[in-house]
TORVO-204004 format. One record per residue (C-alpha): x, y, z; residue number from 1. Coordinates in nm, 3 decimals. Example, Ala and Ser with C-alpha at 12.3 -4.5 7.8 and 13.67 -1.06 7.14 Angstrom:
2
[pt [1.230, -0.450, 0.780], 1]
[pt [1.367, -0.106, 0.714], 2]
//
This chain:
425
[pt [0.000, 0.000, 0.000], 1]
[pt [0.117, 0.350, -0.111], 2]
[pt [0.298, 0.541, 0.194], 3]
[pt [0.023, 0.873, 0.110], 4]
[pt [-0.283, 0.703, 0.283], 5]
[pt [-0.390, 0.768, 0.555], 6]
[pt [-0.577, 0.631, 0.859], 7]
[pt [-0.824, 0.923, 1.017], 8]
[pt [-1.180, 0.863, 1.214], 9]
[pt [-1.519, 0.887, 1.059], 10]
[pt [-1.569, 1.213, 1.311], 11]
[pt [-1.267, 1.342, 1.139], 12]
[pt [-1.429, 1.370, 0.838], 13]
[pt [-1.697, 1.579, 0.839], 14]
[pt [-2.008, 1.638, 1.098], 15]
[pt [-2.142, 1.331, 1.266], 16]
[pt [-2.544, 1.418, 1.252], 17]
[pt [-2.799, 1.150, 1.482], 18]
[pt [-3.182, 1.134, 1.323], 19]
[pt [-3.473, 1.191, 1.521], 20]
[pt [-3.828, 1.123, 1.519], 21]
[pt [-4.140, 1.383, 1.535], 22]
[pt [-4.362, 1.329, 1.813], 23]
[pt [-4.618, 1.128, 1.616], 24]
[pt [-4.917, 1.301, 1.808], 25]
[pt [-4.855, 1.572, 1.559], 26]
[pt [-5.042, 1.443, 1.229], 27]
[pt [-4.955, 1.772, 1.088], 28]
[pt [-4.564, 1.677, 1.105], 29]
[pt [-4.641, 1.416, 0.830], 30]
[pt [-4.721, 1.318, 0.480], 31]
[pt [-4.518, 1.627, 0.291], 32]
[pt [-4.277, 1.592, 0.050], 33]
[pt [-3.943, 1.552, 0.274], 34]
[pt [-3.809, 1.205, 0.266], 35]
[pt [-3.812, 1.053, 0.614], 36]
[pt [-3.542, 0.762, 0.580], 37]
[pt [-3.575, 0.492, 0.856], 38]
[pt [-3.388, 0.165, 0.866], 39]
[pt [-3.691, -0.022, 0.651], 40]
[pt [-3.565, 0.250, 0.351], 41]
[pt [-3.234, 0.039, 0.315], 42]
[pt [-3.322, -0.171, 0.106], 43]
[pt [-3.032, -0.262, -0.111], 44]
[pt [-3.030, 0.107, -0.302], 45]
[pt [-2.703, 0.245, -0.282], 46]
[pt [-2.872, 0.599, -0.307], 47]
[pt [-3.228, 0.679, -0.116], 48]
[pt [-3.378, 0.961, -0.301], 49]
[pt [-3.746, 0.808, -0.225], 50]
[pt [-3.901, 0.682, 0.146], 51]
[pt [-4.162, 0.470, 0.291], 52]
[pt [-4.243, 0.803, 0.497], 53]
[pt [-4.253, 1.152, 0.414], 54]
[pt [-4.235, 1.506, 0.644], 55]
[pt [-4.381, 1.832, 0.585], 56]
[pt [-4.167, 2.118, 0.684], 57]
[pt [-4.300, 2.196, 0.989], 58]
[pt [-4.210, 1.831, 1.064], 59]
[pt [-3.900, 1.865, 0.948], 60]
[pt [-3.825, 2.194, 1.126], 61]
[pt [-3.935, 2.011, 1.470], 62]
[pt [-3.644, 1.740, 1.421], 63]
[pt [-3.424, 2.063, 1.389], 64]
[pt [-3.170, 1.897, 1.151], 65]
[pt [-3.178, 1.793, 0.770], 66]
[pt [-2.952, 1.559, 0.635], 67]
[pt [-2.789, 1.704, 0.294], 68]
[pt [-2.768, 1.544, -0.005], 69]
[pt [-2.495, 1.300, -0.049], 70]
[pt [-2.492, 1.248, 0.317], 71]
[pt [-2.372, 0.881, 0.431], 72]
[pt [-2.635, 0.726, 0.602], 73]
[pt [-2.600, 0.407, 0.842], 74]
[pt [-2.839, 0.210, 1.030], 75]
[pt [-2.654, 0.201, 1.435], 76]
[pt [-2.943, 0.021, 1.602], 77]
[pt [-3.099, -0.362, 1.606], 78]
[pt [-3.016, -0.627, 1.505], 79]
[pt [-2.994, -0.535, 1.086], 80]
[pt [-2.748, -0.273, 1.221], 81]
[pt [-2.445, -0.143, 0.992], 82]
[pt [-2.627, -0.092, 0.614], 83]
[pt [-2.499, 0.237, 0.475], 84]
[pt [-2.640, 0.447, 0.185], 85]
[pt [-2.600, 0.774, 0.026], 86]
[pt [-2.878, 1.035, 0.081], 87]
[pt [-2.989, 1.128, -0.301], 88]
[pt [-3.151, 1.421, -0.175], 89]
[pt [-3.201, 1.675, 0.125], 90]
[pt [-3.428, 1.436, 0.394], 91]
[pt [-3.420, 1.347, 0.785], 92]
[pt [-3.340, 1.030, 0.924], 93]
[pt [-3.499, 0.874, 1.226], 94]
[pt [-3.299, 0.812, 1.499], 95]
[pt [-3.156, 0.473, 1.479], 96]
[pt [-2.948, 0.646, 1.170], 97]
[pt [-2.589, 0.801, 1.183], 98]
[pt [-2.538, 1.015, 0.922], 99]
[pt [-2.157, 1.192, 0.837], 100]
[pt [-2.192, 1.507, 0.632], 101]
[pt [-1.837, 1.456, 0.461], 102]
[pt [-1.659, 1.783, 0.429], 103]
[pt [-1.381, 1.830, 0.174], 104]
[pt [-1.104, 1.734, 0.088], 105]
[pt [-1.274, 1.354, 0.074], 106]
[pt [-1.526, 1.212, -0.171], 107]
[pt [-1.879, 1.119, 0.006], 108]
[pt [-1.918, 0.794, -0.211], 109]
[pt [-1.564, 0.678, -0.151], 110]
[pt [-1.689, 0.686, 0.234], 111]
[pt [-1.973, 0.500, 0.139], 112]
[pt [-1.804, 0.219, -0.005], 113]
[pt [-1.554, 0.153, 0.316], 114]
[pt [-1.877, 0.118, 0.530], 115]
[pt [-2.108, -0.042, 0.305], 116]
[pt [-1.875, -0.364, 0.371], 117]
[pt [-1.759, -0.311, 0.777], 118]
[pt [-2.160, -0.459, 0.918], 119]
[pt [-1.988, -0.726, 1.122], 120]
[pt [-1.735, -0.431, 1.281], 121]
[pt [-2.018, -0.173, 1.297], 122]
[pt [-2.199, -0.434, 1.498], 123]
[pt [-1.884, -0.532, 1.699], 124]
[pt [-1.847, -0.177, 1.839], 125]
[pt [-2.207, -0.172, 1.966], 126]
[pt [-2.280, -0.185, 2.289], 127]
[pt [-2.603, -0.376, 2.458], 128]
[pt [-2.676, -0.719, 2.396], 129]
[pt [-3.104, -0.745, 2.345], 130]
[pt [-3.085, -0.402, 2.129], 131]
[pt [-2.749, -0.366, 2.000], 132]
[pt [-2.689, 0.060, 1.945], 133]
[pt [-2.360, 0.224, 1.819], 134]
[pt [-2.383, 0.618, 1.986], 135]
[pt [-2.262, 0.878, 1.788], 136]
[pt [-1.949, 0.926, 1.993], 137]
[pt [-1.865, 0.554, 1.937], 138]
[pt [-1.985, 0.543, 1.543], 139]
[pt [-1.733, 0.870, 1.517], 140]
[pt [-1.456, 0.677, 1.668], 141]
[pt [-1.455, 0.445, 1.406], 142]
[pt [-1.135, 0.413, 1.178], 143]
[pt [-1.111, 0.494, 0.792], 144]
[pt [-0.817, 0.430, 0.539], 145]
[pt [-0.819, 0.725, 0.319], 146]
[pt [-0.605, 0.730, 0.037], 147]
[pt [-0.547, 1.088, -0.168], 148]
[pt [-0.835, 1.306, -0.314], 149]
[pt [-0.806, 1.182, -0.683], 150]
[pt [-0.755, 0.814, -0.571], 151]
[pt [-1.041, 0.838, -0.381], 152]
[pt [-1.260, 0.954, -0.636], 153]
[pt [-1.150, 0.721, -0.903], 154]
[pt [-1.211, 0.421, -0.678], 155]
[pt [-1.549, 0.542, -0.648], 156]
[pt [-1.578, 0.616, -1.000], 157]
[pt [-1.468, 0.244, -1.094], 158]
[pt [-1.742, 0.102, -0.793], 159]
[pt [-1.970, 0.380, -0.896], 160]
[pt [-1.968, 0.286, -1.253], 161]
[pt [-2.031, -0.107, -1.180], 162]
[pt [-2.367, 0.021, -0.963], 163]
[pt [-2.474, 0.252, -1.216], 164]
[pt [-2.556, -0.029, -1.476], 165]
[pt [-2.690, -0.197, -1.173], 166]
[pt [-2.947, 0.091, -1.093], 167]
[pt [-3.049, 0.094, -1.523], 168]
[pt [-3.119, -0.293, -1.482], 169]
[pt [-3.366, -0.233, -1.186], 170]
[pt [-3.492, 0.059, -1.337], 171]
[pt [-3.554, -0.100, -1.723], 172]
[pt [-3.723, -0.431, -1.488], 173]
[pt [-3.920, -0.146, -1.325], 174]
[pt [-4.045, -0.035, -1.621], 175]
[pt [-4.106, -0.334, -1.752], 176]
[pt [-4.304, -0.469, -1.487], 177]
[pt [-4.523, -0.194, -1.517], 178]
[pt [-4.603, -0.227, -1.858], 179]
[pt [-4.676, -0.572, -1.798], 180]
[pt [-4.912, -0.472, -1.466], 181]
[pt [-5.099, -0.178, -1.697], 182]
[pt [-5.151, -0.441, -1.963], 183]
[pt [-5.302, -0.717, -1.713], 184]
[pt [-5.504, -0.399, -1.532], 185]
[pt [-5.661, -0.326, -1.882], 186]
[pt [-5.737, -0.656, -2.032], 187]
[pt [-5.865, -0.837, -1.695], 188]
[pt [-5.971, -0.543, -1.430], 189]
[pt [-6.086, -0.276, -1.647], 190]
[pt [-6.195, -0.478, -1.959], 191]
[pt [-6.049, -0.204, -2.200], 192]
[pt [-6.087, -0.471, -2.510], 193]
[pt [-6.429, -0.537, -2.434], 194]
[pt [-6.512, -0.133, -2.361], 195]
[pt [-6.355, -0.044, -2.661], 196]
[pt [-6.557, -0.336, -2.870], 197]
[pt [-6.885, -0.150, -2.718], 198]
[pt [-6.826, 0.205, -2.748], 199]
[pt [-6.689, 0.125, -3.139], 200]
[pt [-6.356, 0.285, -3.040], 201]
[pt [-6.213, -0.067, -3.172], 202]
[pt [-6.318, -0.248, -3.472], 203]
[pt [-6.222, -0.463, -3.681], 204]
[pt [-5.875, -0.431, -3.878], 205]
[pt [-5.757, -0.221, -3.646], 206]
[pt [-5.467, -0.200, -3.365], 207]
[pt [-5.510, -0.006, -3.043], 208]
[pt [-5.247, 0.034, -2.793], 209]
[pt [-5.231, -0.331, -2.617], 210]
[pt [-5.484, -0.428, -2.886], 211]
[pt [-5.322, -0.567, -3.213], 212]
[pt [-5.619, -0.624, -3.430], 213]
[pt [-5.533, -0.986, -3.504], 214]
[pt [-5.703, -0.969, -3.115], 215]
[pt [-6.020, -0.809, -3.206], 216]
[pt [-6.202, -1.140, -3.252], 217]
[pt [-6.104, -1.275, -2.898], 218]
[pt [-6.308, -1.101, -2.668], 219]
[pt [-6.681, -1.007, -2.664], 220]
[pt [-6.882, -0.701, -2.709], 221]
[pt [-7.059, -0.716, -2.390], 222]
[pt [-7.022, -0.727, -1.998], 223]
[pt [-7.289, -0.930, -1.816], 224]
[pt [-7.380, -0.981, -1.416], 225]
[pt [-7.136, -1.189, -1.220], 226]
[pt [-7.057, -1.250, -0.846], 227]
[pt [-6.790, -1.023, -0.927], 228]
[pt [-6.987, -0.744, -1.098], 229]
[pt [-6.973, -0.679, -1.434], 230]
[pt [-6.728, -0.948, -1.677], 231]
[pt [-6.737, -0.967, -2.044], 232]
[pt [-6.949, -1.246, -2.181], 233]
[pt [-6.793, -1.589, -2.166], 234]
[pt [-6.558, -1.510, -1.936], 235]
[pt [-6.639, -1.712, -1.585], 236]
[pt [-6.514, -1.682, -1.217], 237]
[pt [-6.317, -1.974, -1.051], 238]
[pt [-6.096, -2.006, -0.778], 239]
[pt [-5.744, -1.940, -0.772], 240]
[pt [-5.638, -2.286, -0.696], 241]
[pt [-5.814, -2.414, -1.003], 242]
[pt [-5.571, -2.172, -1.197], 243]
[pt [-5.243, -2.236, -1.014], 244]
[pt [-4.999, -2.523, -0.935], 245]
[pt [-4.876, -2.569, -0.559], 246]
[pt [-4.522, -2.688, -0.467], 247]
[pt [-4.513, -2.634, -0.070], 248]
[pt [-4.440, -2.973, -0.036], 249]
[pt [-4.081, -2.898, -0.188], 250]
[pt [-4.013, -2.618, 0.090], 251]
[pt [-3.692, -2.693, 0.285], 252]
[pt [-3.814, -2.600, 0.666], 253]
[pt [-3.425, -2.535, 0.795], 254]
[pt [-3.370, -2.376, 1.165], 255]
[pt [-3.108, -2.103, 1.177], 256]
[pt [-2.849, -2.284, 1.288], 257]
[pt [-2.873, -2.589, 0.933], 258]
[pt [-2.861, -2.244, 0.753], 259]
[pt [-2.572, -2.129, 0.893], 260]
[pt [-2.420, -2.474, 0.821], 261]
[pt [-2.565, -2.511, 0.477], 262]
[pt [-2.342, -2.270, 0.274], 263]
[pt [-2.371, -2.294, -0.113], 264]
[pt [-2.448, -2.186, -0.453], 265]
[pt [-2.786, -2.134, -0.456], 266]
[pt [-3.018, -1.884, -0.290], 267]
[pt [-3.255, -1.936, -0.027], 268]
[pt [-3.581, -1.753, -0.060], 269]
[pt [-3.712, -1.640, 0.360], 270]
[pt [-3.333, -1.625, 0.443], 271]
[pt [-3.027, -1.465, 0.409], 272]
[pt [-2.757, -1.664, 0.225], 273]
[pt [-2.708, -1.952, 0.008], 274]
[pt [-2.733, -2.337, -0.012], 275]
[pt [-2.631, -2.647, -0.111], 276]
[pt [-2.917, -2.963, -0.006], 277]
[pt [-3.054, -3.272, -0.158], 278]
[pt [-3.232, -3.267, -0.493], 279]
[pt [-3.543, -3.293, -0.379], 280]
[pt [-3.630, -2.948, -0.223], 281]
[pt [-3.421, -2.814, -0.517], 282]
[pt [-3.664, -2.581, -0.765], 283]
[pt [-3.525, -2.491, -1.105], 284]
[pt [-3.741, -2.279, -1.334], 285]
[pt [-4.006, -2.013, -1.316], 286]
[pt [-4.158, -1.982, -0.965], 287]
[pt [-4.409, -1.735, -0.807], 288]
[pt [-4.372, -1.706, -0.431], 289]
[pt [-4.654, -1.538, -0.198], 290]
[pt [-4.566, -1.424, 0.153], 291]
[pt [-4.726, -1.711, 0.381], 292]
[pt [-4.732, -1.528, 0.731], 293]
[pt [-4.536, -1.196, 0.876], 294]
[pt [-4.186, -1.391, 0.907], 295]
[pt [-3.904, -1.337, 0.688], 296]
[pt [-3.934, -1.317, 0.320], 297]
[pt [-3.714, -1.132, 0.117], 298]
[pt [-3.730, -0.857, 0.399], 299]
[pt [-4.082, -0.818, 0.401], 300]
[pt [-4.422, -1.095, 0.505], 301]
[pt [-4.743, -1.131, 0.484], 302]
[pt [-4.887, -1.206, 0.112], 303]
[pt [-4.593, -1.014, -0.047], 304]
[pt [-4.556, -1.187, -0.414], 305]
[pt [-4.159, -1.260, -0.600], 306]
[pt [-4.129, -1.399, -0.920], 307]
[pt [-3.820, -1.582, -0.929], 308]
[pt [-3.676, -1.787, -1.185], 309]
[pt [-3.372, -2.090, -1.211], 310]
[pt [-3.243, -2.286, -0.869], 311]
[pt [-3.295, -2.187, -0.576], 312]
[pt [-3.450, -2.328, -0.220], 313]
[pt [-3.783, -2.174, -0.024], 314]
[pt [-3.854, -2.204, 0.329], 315]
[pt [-4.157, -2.255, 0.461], 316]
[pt [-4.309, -1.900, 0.533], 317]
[pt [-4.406, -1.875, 0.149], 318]
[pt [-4.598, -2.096, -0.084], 319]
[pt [-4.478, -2.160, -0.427], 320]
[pt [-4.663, -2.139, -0.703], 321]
[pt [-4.698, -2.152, -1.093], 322]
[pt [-4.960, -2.067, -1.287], 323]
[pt [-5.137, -2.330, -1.459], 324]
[pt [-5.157, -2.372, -1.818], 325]
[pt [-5.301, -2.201, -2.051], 326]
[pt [-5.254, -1.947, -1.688], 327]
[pt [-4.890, -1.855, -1.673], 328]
[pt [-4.724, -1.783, -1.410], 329]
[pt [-4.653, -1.389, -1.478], 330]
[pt [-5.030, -1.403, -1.584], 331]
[pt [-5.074, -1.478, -1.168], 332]
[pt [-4.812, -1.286, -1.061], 333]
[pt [-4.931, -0.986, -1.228], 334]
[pt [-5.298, -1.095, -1.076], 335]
[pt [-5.171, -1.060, -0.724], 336]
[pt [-5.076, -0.748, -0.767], 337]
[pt [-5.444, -0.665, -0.794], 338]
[pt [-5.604, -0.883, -0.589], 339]
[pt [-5.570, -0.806, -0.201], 340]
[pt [-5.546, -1.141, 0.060], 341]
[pt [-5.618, -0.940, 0.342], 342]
[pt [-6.014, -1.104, 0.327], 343]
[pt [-5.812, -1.439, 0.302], 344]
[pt [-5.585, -1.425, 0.573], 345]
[pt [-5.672, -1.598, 0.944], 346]
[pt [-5.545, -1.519, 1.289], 347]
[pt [-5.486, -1.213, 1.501], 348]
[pt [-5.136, -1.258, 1.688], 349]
[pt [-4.979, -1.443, 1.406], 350]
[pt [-5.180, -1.335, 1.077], 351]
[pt [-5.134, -1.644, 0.814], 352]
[pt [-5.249, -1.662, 0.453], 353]
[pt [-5.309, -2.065, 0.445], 354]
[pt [-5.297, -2.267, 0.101], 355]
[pt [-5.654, -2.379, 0.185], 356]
[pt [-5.821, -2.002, 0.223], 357]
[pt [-5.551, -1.866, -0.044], 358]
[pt [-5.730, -2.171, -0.311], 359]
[pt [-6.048, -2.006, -0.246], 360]
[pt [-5.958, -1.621, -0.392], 361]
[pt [-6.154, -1.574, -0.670], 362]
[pt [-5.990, -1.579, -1.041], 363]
[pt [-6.161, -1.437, -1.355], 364]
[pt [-6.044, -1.711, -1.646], 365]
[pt [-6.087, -1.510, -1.981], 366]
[pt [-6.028, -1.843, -2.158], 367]
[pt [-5.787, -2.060, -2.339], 368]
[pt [-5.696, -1.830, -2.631], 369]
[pt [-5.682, -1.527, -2.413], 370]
[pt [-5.449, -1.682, -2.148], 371]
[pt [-5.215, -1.740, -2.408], 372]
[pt [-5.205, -1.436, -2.642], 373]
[pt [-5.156, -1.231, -2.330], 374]
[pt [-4.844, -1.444, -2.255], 375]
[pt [-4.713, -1.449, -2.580], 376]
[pt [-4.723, -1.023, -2.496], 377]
[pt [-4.593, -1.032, -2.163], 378]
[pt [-4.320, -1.325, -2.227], 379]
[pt [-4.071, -1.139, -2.376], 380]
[pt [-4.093, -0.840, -2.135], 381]
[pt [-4.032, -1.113, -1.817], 382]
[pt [-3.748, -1.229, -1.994], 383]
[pt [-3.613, -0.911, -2.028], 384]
[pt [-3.653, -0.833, -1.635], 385]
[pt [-3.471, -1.177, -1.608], 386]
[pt [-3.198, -1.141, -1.804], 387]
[pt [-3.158, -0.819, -1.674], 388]
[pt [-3.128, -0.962, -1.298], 389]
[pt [-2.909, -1.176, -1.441], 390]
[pt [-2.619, -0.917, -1.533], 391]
[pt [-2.697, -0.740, -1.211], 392]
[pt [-2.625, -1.045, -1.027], 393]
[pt [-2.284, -1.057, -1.240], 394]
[pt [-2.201, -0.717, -1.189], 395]
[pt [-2.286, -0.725, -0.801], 396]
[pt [-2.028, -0.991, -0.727], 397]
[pt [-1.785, -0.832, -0.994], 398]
[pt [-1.795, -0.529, -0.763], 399]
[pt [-1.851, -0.726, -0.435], 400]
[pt [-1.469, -0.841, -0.523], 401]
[pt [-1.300, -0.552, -0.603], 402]
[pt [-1.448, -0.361, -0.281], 403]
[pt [-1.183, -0.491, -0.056], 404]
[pt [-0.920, -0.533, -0.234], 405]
[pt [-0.966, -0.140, -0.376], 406]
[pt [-1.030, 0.010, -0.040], 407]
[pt [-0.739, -0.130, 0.120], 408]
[pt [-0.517, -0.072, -0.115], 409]
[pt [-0.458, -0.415, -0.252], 410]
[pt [-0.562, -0.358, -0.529], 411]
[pt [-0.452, -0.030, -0.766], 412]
[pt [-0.692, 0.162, -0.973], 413]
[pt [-0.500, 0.132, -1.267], 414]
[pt [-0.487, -0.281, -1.239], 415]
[pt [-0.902, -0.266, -1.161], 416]
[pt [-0.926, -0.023, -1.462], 417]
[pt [-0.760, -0.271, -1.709], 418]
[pt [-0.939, -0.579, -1.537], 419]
[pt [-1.270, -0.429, -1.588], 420]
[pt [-1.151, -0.355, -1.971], 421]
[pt [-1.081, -0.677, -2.060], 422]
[pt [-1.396, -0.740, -1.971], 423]
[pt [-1.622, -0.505, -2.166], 424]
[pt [-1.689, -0.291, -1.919], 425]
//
């Protein structure tokens, strides 16, 4: 390592800033348009620019402190303690948040890189065993290896770059998905096809947005009475588990501790990590998982829906479904996102979404030909979000590599430079 870096604290760097939390007797405090960031916000994004929570000024003005843009955030309190970010705008943090305004001469995002891999030491240098909590005096006493200005920045540029295409994968999925959800909402929720048939804004020969007009003769020209309301002609109500395939029987019910002692190369939906286990309880295709009860899944619980896709493992706090042909399985993914389990779900102290009761939510089945044309729309969209998750995932542990090894100093910017050239990238 060169002889010019240099070993400082984090309180050296800049102002050390503690979030707090308006008194939330005051409804006027919230709901405005200044991000709130709480722990629940860090959710992978290396740069919050949008919360779960939002505070109006007066709010804001009560905490007393804002937290500048391109502010290092980190989480100092429970047991998910130590994930850092970088504030994409002006915003508060609650008070289980650290934040370290970086002054110059040192680059905010080569900060955030040194902490977004030091959890396990953040956690170390906590204090309290039920409710773990690193003060500000002790998160500012923290140690940082700072190399110079330039070499700071271009180690942050190289990271930097790597999470950029990152961010344009999840954002072109995003975008995706919601053509895909706006195409579902208008074909099976608001009956656009059918609407359009009626009102004679569609006929035939003709193409519509979402309506190519080798599509016209598919649906019908008139809604009748269901238990449902209004459906187009033809079209009949089921129940879901009519339409879908079940696979619970395949979930791999591990305690913490086989986790911890099952370490592989595949992931392991409802827990951190990865796993190697017998072929049985190993899935390998396209997948649809729905939250079973409030534990663990994918950082959130109850009746949240993943579509997942190749090998992986699922424990047993979410069911596993496909769809059934001619339903596919984004043809039932995109239904959840429309159709609410609350009415579905049993039990007050531990809320549970059973297979039985989930079988029973009703499905609208616009028929064989239907099913399928809509697939053959929304196919190559899903594959896109796929492959897409797929060079994120390649990137990620690209990056994940060169982290250390460029933060320390083992590793030179101009060596990473030409690595990542040979490479493409």
């Amino acid at each position: 390592m060169a002889g010019e870096w240099r070993e400082v604290t984090l309180d050296q760097l800049g102002r050390i800033v503690t979030g707090k939390t308006p008194p939330r007797s005051r409804p006027d405090y919230f709901g405005g348009d200044i991000p709130f960031v709480t722990p629940t916000d860090f959710d992978g994004r290396r740069i919050i620019d949008t919360t779960g929570r939002y505070l109006t000024k007066s709010g804001a003005d009560c905490v007393g402190v804002r937290i500048p843009e391109r502010a290092i955030m980190v989480s100092c309190i429970g047991s998910d303690m130590g994930k850092a970010a970088v504030a994409g705008r002006d915003c508060v943090t609650n008070e289980q948040i650290n934040s370290i305004i970086v002054a110059d001469p040192n680059d905010p995002l080569f900060v955030y890189y040194n902490l977004s891999i030091r959890k396990v030491e953040i956690r170390g240098a906590a204090s309290g065993s039920a409710q773990p909590i690193l003060n500000k005096s002790s998160f500012g006493k923290l140690r940082i290896l700072l190399p110079p200005l330039p070499e700071q920045r271009a180690i942050a540029h190289i990271l930097g770059t790597l999470d950029d295409k990152i961010e344009l994968n999840r954002r072109r999925s995003e975008t995706l998905e919601q053509i895909a959800r706006a195409l579902f909402k208008a074909w099976f929720v608001d009956f656009e096809p059918v609407r359009a048939k009626m009102e004679g804004r569609w006929l035939r020969g003709q193409s519509l947005p979402g309506l190519p007009a080798h599509l016209y003769d598919l649906f019908p020209d008139r809604l009748v009475d269901s238990e449902l309301g209004e459906i187009p002609e033809g079209w009949r109500v089921g129940r879901l588990g009519d339409y879908c395939l079940n696979f619970d029987s395949k979930r791999v019910p591990l305690s913490g501790r086989d986790r911890a002692n099952r370490k592989g190369s595949f992931p392991y939906y409802g827990a951190a990590g990865v796993m190697d286990y017998v072929d049985d309880y190993l899935f390998d295709g396209i997948y649809l998982l729905v939250g079973e009860d409030g534990s663990v899944m994918r950082e959130d619980g109850l009746g949240v829906t993943q579509y997942v896709w190749g090998k992986f493992w699922v424990n047993n706090h979410a069911h596993v479904l496909q769809g059934k042909p001619p339903v596919s399985t984004e043809q039932l993914y995109l239904y959840f996102a429309f159709e609410s389990v609350a009415p579905y779900v049993t039990g007050a102290v531990q809320p549970k979404l059973s297979q039985g009761r989930m079988n029973t939510m009703p499905f609208l089945f616009a028929g064989e030909e239907v099913c399928l044309e809509f697939h053959k729309l929304v196919e190559p969209w899903f594959a896109k979000v796929r492959a897409c998750a797929e060079e994120s995932r390649t990137l990620a542990a690209l990056r994940d590599a060169l982290l250390p090894k460029l933060i320390s100093g083992e590793l030179r910017v101009k060596d990473a430079e030409r690595f990542l050239k040979e490479r493409g990238l």
